[in-house]
Steps between C-alpha positions, in 0.01 A plus 500: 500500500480168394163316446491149644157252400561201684260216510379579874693786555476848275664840547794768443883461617611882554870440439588873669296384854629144440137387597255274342113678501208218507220585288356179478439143718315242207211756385489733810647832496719635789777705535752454739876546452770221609882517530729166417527376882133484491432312170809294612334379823149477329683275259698303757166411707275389182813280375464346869172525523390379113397121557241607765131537320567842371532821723239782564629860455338792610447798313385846665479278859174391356500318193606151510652352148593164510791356315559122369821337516495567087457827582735540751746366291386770256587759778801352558625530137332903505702551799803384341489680201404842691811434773723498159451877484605556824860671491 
């Protein structure tokens, strides 16, 4: 397992399930698991999306976090550097 502490974005890549595990959104804990075609379309719709005034995402269908385009652009760079483990 590899630990990842991104800016935005924390967790663990488990090389042997090929999957990234998120632990962390900014200071909120979760934990949800995500394979490459889903951090590679999360990443393709913020890139399209990042000049809007931020995004909202949802954590546990109830918690709303919002996210600045500086922020996003954080994510962005998190999500890159996790998809570089990806096999």
């Amino acid at each position: 397992m590899t630990t990842i502490e991104g800016r935005i974005f924390s967790g663990s890549f488990d090389e042997e399930e090929n999957t990234f595990t998120l632990q962390k959104v900014k200071h909120f804990h979760t934990e949800t698991s995500m394979k490459e075609k889903q951090l590679q379309q999360l990443y393709q719709y913020l890139s399209q999306s990042k000049d809007d005034d931020g995004q909202v995402l949802t954590l546990y269908d109830q918690l709303l976090v919002h996210l600045s385009n500086e922020e996003i652009n954080d994510l962005l760079n998190d999500i890159d550097e996790i998809l570089t483990n990806f096999q």
